[in-house]
Backbone as a ProteinNet text record, in pm:
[ID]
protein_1_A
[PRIMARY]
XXXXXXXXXXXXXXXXXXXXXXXXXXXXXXXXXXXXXXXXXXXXXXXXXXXXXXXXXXXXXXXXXXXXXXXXXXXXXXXXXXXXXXXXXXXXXXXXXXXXXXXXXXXXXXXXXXXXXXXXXXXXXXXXXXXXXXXXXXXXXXXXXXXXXXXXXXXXXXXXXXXXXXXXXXXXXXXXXXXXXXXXXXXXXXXXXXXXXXXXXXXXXXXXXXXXXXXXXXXXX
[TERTIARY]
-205.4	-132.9	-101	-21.8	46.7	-37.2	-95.3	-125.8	-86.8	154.9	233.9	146.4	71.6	1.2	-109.8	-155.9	-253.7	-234.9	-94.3	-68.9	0.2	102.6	126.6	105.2	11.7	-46.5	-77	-28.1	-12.3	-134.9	-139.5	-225.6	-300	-424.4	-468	-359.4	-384.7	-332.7	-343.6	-307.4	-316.5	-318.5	-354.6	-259.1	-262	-169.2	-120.9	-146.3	-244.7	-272.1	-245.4	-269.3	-218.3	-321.5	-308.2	-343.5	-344	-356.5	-313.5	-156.6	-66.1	10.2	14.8	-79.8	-90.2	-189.4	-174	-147.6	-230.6	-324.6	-434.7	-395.1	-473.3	-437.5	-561.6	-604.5	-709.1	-674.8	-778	-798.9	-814.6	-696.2	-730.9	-874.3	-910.6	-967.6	-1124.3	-1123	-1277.9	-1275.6	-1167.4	-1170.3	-1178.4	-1183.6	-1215.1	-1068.9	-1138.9	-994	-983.4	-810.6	-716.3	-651.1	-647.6	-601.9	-489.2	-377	-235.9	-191.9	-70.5	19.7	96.5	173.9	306.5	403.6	507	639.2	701.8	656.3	741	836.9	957.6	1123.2	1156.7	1072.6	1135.9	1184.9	1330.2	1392.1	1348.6	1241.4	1222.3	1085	1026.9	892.6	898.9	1015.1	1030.2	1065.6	1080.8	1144.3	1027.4	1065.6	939.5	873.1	741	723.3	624.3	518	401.7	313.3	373.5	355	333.4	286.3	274.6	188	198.1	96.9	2	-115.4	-250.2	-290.4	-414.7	-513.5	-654.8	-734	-789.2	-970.1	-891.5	-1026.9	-1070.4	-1048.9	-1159.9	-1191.5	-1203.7	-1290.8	-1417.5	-1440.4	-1520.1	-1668.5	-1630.1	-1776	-1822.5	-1824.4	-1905.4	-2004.8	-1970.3	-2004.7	-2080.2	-2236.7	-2319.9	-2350.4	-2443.4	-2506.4	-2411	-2303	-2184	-2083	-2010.3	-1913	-1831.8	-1713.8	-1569.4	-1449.8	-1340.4	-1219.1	-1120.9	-1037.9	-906.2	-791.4	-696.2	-568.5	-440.3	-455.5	-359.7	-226.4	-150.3	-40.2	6.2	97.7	85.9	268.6	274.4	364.9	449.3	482.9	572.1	513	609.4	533	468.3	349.4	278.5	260.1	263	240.4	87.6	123	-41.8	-127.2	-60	-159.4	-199.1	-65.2	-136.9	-224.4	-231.6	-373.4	-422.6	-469.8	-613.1	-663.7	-567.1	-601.1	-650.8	-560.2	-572.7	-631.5	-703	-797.4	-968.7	-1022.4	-1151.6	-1254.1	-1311.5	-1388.5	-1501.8	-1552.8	-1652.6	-1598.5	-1453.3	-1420.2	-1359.1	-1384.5	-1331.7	-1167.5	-1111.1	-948.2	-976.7	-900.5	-949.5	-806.7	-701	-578.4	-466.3	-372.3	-212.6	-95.4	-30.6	85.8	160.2	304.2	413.5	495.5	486.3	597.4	700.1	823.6	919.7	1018.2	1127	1312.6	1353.1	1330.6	1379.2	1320.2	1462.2	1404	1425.9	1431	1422.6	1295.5	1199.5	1097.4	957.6	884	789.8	641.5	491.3	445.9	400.8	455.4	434.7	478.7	612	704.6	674.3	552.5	477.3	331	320.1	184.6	173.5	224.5	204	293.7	355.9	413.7	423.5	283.4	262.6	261	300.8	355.4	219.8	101	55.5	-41	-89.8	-159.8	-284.7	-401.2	-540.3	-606.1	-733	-773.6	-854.7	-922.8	-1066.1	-1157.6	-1267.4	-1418.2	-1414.4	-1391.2	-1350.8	-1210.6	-1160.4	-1071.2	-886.7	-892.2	-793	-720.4	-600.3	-499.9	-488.8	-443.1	-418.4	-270	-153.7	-53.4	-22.3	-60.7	-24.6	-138.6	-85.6	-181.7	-121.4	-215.1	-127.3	-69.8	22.8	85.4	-28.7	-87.7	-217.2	-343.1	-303.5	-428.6	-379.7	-439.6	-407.8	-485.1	-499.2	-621.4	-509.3	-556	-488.8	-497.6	-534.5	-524.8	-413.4	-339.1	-272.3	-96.6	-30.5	110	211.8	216.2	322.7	315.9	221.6	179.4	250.5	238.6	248.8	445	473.3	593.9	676.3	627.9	644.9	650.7	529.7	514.7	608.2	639.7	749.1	825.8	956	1039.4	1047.6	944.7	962.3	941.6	888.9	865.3	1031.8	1113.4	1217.4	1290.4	1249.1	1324.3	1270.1	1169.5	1069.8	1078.5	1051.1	970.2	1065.7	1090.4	1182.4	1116.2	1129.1	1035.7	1096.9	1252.7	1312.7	1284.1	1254.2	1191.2	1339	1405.1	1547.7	1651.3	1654.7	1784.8	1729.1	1606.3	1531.2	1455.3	1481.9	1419.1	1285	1191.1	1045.8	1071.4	1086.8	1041.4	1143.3	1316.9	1380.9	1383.6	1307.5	1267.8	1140.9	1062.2	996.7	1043.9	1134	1215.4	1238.7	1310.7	1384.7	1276.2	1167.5	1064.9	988.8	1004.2	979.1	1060.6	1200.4	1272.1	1316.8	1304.8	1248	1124.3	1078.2	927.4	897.1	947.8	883.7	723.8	724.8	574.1	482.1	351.5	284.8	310.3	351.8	358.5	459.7	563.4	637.7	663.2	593.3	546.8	466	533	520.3	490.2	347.9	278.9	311.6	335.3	319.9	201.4	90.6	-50	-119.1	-258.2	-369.8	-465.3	-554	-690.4	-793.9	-871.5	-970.1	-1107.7	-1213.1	-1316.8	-1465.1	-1577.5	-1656.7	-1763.3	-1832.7	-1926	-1818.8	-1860.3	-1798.1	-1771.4	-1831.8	-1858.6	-1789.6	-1748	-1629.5	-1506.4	-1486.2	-1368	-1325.7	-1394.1	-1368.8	-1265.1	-1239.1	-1208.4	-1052.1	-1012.6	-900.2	-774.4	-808.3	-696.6	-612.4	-713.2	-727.2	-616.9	-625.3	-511.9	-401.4	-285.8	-135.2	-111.3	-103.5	-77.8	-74.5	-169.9	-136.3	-78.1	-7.7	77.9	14.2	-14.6	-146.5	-309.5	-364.6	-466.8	-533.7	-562.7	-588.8	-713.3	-856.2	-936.6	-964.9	-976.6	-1006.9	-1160.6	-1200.5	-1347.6	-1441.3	-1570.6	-1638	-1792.8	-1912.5	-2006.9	-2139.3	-2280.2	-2367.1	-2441.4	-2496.2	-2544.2	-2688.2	-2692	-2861.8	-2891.5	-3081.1	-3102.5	-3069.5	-3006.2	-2986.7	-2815.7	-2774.9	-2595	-2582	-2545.6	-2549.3	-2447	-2366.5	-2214.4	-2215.2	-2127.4	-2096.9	-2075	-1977.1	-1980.5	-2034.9
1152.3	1029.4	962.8	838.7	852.2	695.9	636.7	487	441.4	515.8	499.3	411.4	460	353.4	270.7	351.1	373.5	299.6	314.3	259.3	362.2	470.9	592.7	707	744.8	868.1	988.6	1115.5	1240.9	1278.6	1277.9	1345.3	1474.3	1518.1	1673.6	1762.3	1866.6	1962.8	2004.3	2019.4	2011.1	2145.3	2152.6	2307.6	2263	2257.5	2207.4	2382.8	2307.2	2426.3	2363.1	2472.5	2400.4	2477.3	2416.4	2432	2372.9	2432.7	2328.9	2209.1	2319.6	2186.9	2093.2	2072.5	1960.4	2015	1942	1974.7	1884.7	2018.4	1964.6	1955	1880.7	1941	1913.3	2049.2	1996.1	2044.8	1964.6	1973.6	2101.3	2154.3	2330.5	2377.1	2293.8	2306	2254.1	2181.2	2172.4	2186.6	2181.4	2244.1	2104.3	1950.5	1846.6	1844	1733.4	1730.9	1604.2	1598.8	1480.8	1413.4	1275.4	1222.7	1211.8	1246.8	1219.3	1125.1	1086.2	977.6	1058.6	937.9	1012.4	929.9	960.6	837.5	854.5	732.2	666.3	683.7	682.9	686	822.4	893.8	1047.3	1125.5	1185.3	1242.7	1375.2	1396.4	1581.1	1567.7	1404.5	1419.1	1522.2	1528.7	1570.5	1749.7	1796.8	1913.9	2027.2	2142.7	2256.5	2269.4	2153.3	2199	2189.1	2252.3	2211.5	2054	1964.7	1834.9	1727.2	1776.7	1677.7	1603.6	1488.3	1404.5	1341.6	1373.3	1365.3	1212.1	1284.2	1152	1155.3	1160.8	1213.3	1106.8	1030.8	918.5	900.4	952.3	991.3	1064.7	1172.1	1303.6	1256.8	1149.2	1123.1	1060.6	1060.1	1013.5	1096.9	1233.2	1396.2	1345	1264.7	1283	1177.6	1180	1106.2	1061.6	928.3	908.7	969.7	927.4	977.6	855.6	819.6	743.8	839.3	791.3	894.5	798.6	821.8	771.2	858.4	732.2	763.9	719.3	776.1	733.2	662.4	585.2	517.8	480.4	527.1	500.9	429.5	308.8	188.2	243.6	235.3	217.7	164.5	39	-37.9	-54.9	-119.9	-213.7	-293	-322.2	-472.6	-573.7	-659.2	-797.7	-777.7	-814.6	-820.1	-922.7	-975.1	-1117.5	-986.8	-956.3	-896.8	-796.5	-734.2	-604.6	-705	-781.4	-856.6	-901.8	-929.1	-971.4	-883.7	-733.2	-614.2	-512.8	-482.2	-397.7	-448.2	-382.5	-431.9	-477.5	-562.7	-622.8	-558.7	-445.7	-352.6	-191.3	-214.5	-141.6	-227.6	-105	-157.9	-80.1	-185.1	-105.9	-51.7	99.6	72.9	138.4	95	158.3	138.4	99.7	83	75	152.3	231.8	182.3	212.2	104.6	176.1	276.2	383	445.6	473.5	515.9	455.7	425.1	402.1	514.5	601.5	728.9	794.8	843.9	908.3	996.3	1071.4	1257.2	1322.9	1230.9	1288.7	1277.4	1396.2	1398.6	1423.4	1419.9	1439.6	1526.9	1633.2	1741.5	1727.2	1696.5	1637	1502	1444.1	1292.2	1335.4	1512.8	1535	1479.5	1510.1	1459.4	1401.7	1291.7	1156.4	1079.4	1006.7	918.5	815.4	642.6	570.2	485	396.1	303.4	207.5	118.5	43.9	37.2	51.3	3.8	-99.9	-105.6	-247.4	-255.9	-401.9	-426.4	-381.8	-428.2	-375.8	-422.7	-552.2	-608.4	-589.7	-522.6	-455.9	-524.3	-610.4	-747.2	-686.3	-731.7	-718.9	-869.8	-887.2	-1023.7	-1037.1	-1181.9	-1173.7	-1186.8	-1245.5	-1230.3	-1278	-1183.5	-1230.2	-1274.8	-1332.3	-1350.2	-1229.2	-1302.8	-1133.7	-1084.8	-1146.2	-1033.1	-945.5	-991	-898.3	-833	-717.7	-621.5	-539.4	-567.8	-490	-391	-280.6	-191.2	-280.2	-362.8	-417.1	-537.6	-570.8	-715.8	-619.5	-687	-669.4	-665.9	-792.4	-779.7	-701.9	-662	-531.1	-412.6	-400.1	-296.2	-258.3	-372.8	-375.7	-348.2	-436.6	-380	-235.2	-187.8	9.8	75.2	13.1	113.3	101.6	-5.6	-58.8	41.3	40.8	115.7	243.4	302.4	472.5	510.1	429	469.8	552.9	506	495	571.9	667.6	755.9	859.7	872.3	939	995.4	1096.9	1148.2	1240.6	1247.1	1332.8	1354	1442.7	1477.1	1576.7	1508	1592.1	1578.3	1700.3	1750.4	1640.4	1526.9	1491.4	1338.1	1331.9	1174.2	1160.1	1071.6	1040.9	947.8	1010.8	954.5	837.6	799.6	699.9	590.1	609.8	518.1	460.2	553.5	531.2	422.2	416.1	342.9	218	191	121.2	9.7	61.2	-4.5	-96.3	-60.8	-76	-210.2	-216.7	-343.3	-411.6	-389	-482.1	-564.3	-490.9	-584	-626.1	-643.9	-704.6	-768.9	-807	-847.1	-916.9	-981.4	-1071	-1032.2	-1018.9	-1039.3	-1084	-1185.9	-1284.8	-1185.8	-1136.7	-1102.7	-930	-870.3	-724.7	-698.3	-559.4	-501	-372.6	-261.7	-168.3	-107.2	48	153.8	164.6	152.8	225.5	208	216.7	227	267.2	315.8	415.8	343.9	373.9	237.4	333.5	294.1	364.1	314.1	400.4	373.4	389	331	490.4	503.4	635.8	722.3	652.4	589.8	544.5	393.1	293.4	222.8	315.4	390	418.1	511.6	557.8	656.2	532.5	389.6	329.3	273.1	340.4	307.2	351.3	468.7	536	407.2	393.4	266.8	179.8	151.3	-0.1	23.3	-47.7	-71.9	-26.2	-85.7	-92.1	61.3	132.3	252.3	375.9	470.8	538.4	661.9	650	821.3	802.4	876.5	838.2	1006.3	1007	1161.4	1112.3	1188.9	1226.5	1303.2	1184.5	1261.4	1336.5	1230.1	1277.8	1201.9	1284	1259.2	1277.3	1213.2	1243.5	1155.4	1244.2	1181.8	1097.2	989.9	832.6	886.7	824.1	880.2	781.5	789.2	621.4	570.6	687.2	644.7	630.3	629.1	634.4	574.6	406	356.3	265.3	272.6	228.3	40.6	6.2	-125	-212.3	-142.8	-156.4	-71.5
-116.3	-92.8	-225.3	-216.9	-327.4	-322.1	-490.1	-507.6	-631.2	-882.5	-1018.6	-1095.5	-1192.4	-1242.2	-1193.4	-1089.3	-976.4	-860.4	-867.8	-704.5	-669.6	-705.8	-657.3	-755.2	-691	-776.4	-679.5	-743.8	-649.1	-582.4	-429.8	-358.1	-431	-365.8	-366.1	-280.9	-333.8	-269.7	-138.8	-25.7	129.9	168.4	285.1	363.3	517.2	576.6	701.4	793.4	923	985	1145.8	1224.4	1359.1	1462.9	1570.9	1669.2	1853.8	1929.6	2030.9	1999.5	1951.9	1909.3	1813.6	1794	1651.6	1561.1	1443.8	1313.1	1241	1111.5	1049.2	943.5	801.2	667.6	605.3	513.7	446.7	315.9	199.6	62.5	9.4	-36.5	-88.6	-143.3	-286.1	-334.4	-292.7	-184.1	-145.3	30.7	91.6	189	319.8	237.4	346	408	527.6	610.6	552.1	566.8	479.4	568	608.2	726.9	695.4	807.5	823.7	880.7	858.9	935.5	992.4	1109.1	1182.8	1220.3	1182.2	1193.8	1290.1	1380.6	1482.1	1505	1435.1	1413.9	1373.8	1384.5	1356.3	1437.4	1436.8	1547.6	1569.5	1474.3	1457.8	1584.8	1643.7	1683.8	1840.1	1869.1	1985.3	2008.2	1879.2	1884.1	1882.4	1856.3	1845.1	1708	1725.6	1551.4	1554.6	1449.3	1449.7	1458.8	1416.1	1382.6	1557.8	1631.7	1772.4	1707.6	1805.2	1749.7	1746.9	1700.8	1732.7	1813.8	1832.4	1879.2	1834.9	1732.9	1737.6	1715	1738.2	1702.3	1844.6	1933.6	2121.6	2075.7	2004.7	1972	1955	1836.1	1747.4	1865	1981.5	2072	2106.4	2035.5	2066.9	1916.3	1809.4	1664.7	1664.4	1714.5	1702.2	1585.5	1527	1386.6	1265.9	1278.9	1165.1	1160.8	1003	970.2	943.2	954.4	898	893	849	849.3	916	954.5	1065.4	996.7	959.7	932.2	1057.8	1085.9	1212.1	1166.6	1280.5	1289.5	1370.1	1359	1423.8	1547.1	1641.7	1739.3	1676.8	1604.3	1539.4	1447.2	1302.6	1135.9	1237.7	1119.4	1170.7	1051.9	1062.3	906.6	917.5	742.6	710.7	824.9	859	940.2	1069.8	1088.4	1261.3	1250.7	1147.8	1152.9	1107.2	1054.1	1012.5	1174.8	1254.9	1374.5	1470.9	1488.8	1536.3	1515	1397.9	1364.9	1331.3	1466.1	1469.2	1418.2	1400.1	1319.4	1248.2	1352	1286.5	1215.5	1165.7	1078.3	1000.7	857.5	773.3	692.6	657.8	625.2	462	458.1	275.2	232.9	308.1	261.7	347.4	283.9	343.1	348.2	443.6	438.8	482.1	386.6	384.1	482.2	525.7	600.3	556.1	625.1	610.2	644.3	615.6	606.8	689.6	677.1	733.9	892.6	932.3	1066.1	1043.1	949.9	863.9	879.6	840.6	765.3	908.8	903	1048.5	932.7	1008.1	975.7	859.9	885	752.3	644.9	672.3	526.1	446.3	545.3	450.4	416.9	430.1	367.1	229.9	175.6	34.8	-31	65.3	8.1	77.2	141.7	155.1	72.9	68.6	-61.5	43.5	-35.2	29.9	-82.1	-12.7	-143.2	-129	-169.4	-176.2	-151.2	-48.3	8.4	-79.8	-130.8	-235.5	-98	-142.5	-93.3	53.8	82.8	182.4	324.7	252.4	334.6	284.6	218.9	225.3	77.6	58.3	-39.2	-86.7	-167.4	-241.9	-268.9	-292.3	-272.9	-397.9	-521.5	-613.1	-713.5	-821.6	-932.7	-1066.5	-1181.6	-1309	-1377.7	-1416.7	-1502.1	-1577.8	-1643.1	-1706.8	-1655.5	-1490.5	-1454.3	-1354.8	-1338	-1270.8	-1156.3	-1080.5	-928.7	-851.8	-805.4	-691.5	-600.6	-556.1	-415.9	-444.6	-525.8	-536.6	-479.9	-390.8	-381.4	-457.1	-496.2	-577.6	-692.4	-764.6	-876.3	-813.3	-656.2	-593.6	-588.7	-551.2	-556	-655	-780.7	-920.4	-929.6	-948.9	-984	-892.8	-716.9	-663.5	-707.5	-792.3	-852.6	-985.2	-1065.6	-1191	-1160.7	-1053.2	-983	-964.9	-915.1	-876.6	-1051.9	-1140.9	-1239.7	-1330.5	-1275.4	-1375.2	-1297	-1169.5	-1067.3	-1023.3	-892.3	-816.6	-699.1	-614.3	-520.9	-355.3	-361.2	-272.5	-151.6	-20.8	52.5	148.9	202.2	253.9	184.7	268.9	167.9	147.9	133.8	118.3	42.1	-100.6	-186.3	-186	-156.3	-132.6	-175.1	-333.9	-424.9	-399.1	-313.2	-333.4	-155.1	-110.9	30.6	-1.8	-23.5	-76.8	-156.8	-215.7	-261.9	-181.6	-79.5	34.1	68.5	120.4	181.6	111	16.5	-86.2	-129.9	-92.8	-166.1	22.6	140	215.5	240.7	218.4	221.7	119.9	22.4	-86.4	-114	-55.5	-83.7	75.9	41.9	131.8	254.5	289.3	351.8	471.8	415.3	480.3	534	439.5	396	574.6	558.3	729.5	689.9	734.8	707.9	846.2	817.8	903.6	970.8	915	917.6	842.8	861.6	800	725.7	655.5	698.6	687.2	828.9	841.3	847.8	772.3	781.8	889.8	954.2	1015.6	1066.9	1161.9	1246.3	1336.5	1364.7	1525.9	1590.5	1683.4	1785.2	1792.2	1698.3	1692.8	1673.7	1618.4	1549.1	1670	1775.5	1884.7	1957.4	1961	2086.9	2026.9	1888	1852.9	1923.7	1996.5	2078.6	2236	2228.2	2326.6	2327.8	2201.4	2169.4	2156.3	2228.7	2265.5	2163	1981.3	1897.3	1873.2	1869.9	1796.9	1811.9	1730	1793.4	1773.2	1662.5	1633	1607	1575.8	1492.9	1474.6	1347.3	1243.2	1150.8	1178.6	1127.4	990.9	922	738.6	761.5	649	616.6	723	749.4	835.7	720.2	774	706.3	790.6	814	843.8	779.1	911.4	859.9	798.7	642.4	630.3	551.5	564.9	511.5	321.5	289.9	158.1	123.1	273.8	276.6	384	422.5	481.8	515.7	600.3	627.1	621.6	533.2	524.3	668.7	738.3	879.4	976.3
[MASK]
+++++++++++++++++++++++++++++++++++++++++++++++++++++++++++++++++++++++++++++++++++++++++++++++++++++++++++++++++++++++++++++++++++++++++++++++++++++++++++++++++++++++++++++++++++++++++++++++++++++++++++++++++++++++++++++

């Protein structure tokens, strides 16, 4: 996934595998699973492809005494206010995705260009900071680096320029306030994060990393 100056910076390497229809990807080089998104507005969601679209956070109530993260995909954008409202209190958010402009691009083709920004410890982004300081979690920084990505960067997937797709995406939204996210990745135990399938709001939900609760690794939420 992508976060220019450490707000978009190139994913690991993936490999998209399938089964039952839908579609995994994990980390070449160590073999974890890498949570995906899936865009709403994509005309390819309906056709014969590997990419259906998961559900996969009901699985997770087979996965006793374990935290993991879910990458969610929201039915519609939502404003920062409404996931602070809509995403459960006993998870926590540690990442977020601005989406897509495009109804080109389906799951596979946002393996590794996803554009999103970083939550602090707390889960929360900040709307602006002084020009001299700099956090992954502040917006308008964020907005900035997609702005100067366009003008360094280039990253054409069929006939859609990741970086100016991204573009778009901030030059409506500009500030916080008004800024509308695809999706998530919200981290947890199992057993909350199993009841996300549940909610109106979401349109997918894809299983990264998973790992057991032990008393010297002990989940914030």
């Amino acid at each position: 996934m992508f976060n220019v100056n450490g707000w978009l910076a190139n994913s690991p390497m993936i490999v998209p595998t399938s089964k039952d229809e839908t579609i995994g990807a994990f980390n070449r080089g160590n073999g974890q699973k890498v949570p995906m998104f899936f865009n709403p507005i994509s005309k390819k969601r309906d056709e014969e492809l590997e990419t259906k679209v998961t559900h996969e956070a009901k699985t997770l109530t087979a996965l006793e005494n374990h935290v993991a993260e879910v990458a969610v995909s929201f039915d519609e954008p939502l404003t920062y206010a409404e996931i602070q409202e809509k995403i459960p209190k006993d998870l926590l958010i540690n990442w977020y995705w601005i989406g897509t402009d495009s109804d080109l691009l389906d799951a596979l083709d946002l393996l590794d260009h996803t554009i999103g920004i970083n939550a602090d410890e707390n889960g929360k982004l900040t709307a602006s900071l002084k020009a001299e300081e700099w956090v992954s979690y502040d917006y308008s920084s964020f907005v900035s680096a997609v702005k100067q990505a366009t003008k360094t960067q280039g990253a054409i997937i069929g006939s859609v320029d990741i970086y100016k797709d991204a573009r778009k995406q901030v030059e409506k939204y500009p500030t916080l306030k008004t800024a509308k996210f695809a999706g998530v990745i919200v981290s947890g135990r199992t057993e909350n994060l199993a009841k996300l399938d549940e909610e109106s709001y979401v349109y997918a939900t894809n299983v990264g990393l998973e790992t057991e609760i032990l008393p010297y690794l002990m989940p914030t939420k």
